[in-house]
PDB file of N, CA, C and O in Angstrom:
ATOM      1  N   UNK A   1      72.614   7.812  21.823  1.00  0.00           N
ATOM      2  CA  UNK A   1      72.680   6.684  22.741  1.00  0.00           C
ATOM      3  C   UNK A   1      71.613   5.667  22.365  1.00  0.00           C
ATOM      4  O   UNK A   1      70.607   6.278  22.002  1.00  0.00           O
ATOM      5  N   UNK A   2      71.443   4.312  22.312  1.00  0.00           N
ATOM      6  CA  UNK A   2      70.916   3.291  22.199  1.00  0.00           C
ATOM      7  C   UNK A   2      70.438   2.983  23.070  1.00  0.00           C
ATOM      8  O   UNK A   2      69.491   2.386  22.557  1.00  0.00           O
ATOM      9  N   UNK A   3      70.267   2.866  24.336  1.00  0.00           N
ATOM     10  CA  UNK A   3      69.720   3.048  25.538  1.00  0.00           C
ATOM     11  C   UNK A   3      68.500   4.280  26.031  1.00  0.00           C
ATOM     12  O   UNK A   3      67.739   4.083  26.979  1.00  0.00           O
ATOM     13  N   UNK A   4      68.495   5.210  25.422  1.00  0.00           N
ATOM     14  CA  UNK A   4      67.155   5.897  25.440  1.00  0.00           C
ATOM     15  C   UNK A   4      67.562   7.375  24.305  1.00  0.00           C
ATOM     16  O   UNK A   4      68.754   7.658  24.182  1.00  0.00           O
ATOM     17  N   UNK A   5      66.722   8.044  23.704  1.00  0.00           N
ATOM     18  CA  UNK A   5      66.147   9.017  23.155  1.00  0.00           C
ATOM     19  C   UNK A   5      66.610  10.256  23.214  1.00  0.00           C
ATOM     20  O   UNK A   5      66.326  11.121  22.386  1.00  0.00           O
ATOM     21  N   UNK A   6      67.571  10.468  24.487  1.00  0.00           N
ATOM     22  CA  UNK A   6      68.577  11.810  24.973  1.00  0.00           C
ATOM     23  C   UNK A   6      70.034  11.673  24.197  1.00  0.00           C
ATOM     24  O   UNK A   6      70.922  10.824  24.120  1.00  0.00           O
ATOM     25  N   UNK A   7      69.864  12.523  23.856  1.00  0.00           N
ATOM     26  CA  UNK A   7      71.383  12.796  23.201  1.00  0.00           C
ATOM     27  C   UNK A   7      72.203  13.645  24.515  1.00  0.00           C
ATOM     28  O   UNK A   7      71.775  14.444  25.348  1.00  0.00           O
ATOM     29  N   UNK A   8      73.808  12.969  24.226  1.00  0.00           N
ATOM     30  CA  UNK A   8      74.322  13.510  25.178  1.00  0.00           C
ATOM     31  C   UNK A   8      75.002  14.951  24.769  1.00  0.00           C
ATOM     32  O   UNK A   8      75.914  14.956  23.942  1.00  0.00           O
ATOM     33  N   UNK A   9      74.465  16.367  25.462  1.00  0.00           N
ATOM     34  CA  UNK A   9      75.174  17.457  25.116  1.00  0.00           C
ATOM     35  C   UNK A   9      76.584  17.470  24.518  1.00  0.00           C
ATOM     36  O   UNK A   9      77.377  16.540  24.663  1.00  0.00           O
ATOM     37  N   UNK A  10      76.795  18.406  23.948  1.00  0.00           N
ATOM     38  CA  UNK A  10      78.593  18.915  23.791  1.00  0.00           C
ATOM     39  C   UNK A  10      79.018  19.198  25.012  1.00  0.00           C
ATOM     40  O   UNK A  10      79.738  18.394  25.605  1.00  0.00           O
ATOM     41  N   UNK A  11      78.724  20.120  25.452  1.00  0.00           N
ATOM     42  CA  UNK A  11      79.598  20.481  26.489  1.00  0.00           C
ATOM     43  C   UNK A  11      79.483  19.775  27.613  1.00  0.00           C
ATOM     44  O   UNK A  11      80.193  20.339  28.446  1.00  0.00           O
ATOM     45  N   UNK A  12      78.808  18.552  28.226  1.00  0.00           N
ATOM     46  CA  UNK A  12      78.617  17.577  28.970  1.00  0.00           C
ATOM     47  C   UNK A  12      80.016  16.629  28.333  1.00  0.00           C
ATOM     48  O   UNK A  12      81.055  16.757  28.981  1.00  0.00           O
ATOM     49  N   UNK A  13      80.052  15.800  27.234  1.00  0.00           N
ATOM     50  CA  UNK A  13      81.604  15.619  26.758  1.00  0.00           C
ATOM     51  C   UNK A  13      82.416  16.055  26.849  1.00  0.00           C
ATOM     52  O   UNK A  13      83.362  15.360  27.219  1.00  0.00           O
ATOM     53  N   UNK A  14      82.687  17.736  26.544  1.00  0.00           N
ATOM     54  CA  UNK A  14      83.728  18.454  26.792  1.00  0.00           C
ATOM     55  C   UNK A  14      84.281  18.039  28.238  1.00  0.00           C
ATOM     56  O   UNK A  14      85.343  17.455  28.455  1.00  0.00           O
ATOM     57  N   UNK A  15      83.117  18.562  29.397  1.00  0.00           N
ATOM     58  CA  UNK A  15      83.259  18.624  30.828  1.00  0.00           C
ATOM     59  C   UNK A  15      84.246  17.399  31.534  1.00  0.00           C
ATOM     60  O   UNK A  15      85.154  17.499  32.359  1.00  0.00           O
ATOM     61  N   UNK A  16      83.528  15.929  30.683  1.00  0.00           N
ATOM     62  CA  UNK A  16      83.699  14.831  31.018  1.00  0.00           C
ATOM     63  C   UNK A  16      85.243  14.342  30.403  1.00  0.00           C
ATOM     64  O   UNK A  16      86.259  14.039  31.028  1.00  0.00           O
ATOM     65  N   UNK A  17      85.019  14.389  29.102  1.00  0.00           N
ATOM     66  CA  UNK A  17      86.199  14.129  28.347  1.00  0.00           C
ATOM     67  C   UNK A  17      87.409  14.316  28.049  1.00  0.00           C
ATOM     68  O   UNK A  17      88.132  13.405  27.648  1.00  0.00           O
ATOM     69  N   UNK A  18      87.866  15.759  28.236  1.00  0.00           N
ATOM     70  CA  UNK A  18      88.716  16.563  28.536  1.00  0.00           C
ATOM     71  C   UNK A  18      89.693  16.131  29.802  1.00  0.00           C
ATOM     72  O   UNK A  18      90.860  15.740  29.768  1.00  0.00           O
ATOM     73  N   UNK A  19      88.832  16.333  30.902  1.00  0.00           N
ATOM     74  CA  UNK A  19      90.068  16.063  32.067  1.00  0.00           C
ATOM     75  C   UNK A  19      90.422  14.476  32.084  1.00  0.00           C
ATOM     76  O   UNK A  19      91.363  14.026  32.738  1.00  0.00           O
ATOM     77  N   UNK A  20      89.737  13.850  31.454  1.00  0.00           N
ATOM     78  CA  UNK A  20      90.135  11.786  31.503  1.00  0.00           C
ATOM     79  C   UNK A  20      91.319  11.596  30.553  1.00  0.00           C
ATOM     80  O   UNK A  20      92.261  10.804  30.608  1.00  0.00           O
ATOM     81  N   UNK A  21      90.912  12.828  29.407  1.00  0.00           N
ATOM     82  CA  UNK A  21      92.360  12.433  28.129  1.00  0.00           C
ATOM     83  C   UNK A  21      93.886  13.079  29.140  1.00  0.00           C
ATOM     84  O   UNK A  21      95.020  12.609  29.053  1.00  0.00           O
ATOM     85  N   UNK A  22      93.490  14.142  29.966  1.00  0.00           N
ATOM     86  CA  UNK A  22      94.475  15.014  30.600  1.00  0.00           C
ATOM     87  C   UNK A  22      94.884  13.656  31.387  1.00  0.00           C
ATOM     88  O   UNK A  22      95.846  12.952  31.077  1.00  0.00           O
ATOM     89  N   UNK A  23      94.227  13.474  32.174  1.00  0.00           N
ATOM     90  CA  UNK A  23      94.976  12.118  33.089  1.00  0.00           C
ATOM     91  C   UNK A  23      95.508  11.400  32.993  1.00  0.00           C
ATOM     92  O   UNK A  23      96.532  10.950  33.505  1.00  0.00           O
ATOM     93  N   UNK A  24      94.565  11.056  31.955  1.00  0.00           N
ATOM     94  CA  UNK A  24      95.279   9.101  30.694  1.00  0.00           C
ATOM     95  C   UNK A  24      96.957   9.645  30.160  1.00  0.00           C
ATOM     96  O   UNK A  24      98.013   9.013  30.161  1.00  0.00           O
ATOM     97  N   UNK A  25      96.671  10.999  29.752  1.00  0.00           N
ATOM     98  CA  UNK A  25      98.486  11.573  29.497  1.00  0.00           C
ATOM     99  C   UNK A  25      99.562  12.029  30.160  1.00  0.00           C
ATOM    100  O   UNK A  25     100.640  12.382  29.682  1.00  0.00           O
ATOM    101  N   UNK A  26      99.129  11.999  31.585  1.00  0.00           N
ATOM    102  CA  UNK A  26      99.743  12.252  32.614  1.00  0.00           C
ATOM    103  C   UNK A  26     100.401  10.929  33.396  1.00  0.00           C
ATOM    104  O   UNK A  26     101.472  10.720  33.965  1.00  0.00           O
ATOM    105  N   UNK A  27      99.095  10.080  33.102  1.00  0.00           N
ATOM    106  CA  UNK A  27      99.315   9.001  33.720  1.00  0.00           C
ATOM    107  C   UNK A  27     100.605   7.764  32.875  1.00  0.00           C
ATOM    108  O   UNK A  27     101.317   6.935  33.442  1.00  0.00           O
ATOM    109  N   UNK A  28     100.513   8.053  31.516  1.00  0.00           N
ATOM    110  CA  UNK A  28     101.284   7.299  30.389  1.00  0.00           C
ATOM    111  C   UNK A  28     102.432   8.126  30.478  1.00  0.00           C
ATOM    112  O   UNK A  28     103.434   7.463  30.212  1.00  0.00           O
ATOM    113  N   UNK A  29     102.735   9.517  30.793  1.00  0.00           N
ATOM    114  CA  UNK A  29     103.844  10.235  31.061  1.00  0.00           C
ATOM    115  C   UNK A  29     104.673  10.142  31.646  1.00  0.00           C
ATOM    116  O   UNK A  29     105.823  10.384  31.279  1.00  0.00           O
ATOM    117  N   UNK A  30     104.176   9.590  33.224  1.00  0.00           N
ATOM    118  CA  UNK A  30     104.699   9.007  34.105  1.00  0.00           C
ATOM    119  C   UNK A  30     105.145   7.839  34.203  1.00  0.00           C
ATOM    120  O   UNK A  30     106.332   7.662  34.474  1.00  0.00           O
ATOM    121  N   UNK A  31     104.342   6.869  34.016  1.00  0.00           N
ATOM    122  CA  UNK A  31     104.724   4.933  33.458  1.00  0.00           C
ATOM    123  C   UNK A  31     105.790   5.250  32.696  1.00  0.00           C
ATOM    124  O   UNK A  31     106.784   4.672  33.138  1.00  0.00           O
ATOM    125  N   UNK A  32     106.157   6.263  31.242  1.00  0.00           N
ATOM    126  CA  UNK A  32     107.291   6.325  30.461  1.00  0.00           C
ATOM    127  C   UNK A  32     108.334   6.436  31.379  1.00  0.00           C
ATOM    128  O   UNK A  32     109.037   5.442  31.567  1.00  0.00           O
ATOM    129  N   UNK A  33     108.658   7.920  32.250  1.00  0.00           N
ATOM    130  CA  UNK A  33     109.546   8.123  33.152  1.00  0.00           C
ATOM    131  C   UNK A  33     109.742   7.187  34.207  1.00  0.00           C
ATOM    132  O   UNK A  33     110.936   7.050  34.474  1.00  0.00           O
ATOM    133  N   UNK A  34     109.117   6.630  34.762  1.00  0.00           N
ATOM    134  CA  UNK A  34     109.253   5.579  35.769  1.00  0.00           C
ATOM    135  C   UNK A  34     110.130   3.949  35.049  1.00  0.00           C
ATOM    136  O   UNK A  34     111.140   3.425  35.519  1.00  0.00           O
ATOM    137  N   UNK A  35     109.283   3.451  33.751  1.00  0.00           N
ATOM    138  CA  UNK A  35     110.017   2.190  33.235  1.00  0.00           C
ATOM    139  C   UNK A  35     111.893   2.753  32.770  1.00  0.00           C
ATOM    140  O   UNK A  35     112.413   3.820  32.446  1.00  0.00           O
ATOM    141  N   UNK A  36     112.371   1.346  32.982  1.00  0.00           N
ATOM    142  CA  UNK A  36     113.541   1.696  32.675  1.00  0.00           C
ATOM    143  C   UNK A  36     114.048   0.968  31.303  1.00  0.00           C
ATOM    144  O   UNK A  36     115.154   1.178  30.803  1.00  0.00           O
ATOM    145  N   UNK A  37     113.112   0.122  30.799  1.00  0.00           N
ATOM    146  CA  UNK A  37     113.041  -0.257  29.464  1.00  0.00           C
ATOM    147  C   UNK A  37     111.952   0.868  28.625  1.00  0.00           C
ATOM    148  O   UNK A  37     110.835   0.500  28.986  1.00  0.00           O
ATOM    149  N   UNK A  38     111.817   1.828  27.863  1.00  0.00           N
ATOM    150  CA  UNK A  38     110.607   1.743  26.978  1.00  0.00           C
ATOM    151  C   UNK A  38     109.957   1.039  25.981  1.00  0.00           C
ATOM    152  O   UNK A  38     110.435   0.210  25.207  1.00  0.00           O
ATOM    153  N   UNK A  39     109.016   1.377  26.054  1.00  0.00           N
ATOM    154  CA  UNK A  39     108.061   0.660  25.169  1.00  0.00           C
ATOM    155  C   UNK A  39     107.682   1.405  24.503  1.00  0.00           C
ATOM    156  O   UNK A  39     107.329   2.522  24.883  1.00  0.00           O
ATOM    157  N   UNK A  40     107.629   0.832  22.798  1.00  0.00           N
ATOM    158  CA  UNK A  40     106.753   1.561  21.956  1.00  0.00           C
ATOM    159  C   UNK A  40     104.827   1.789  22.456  1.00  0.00           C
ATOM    160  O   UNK A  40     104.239   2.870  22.465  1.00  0.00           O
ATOM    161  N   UNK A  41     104.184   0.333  22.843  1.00  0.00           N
ATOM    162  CA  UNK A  41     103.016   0.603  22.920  1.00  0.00           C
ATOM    163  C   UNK A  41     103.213   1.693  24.228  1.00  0.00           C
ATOM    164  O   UNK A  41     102.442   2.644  24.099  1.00  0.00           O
ATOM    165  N   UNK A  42     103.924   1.764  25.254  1.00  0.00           N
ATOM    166  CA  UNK A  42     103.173   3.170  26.160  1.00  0.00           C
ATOM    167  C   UNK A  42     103.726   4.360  25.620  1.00  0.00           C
ATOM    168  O   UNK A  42     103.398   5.387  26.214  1.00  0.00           O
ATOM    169  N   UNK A  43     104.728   4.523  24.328  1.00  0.00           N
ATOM    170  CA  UNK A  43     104.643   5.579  23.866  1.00  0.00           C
ATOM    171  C   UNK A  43     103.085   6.151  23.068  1.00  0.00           C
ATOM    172  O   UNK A  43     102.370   7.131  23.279  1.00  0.00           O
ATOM    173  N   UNK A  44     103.007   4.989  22.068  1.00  0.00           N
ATOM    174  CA  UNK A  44     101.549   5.147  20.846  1.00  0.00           C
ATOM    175  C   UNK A  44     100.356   5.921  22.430  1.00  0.00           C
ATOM    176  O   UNK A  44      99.949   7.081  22.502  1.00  0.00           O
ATOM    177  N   UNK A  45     100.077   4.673  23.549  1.00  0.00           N
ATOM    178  CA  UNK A  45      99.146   5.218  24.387  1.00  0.00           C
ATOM    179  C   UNK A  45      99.416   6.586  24.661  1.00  0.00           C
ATOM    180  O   UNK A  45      98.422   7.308  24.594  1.00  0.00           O
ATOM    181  N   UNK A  46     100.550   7.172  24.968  1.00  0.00           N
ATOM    182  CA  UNK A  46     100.516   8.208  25.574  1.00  0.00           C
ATOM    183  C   UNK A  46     100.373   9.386  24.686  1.00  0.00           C
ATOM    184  O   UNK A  46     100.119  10.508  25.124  1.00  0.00           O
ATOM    185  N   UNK A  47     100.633   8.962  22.742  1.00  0.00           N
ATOM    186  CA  UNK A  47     100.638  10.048  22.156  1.00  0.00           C
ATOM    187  C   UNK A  47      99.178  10.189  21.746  1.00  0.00           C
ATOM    188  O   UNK A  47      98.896  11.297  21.290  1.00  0.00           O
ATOM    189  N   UNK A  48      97.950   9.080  21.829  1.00  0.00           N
ATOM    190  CA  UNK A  48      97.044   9.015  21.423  1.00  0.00           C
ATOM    191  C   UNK A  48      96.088   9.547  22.807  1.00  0.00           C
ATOM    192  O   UNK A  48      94.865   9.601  22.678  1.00  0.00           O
ATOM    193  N   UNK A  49      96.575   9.831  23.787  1.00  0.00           N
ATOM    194  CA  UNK A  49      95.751  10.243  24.898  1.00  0.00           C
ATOM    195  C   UNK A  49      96.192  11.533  25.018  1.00  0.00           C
ATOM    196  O   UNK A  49      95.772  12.176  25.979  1.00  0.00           O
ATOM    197  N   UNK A  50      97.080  12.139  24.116  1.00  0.00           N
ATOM    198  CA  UNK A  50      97.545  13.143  24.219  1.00  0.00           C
ATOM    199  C   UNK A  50      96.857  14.174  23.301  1.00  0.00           C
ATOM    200  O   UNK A  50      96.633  15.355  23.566  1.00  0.00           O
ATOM    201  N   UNK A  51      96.451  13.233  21.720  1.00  0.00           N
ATOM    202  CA  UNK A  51      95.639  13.996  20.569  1.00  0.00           C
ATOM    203  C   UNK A  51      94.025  14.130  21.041  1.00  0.00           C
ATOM    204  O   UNK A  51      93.179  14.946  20.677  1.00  0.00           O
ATOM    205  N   UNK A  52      93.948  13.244  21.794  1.00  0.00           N
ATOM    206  CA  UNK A  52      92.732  13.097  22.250  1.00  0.00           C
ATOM    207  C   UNK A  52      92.288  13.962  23.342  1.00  0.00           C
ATOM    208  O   UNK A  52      91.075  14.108  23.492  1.00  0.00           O
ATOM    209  N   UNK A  53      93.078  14.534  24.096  1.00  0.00           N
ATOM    210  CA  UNK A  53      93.241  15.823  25.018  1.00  0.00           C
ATOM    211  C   UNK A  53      93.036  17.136  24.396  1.00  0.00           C
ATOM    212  O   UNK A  53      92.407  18.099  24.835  1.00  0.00           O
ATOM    213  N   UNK A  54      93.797  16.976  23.094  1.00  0.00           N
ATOM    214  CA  UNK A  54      94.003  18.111  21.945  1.00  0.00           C
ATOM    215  C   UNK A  54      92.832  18.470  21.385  1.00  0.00           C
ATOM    216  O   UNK A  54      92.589  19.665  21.215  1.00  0.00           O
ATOM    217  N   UNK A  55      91.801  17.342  20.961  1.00  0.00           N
ATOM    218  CA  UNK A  55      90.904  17.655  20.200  1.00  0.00           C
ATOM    219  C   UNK A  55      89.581  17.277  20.261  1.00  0.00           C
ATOM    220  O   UNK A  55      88.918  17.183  19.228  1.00  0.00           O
ATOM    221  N   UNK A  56      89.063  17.023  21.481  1.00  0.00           N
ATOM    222  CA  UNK A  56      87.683  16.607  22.219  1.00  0.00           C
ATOM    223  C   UNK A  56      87.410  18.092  22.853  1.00  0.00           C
ATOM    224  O   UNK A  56      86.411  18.293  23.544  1.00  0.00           O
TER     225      UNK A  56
END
C-alpha cells in the first residue's frame, strides 16, 4: 500500500475478496436472466467476475 508501511495480509484478501467476486457473479447472472436482449459486455463482466471468484 502507498498510503502507509502495512502490507495487507493474504487471508484478509481472501476474506474480503472472495465473497465481492461471488456477488459481482451473481449479480451479472441475474442482469443476464432478467435482460431480454443480451449483451456481450454483461456476458465478458460476468465471466470475468466469475475467474476472479475462481482464483483470488
Amino acid at each position: 500500500m502507498g498510503f502507509s508501511e502495512r502490507d495487507i495480509p493474504a487471508e484478509y484478501s481472501v476474506i474480503v475478496n472472495t465473497p465481492l467476486a461471488f456477488f459481482f457473479t451473481l449479480l451479472f447472472l441475474h442482469i443476464n436472466n432478467e435482460v431480454e436482449e443480451t449483451s456481450l459486455i454483461l456476458f465478458v463482466l460476468t465471466w470475468l467476475a466469475l475467474m476472479l471468484s475462481l482464483y483470488v
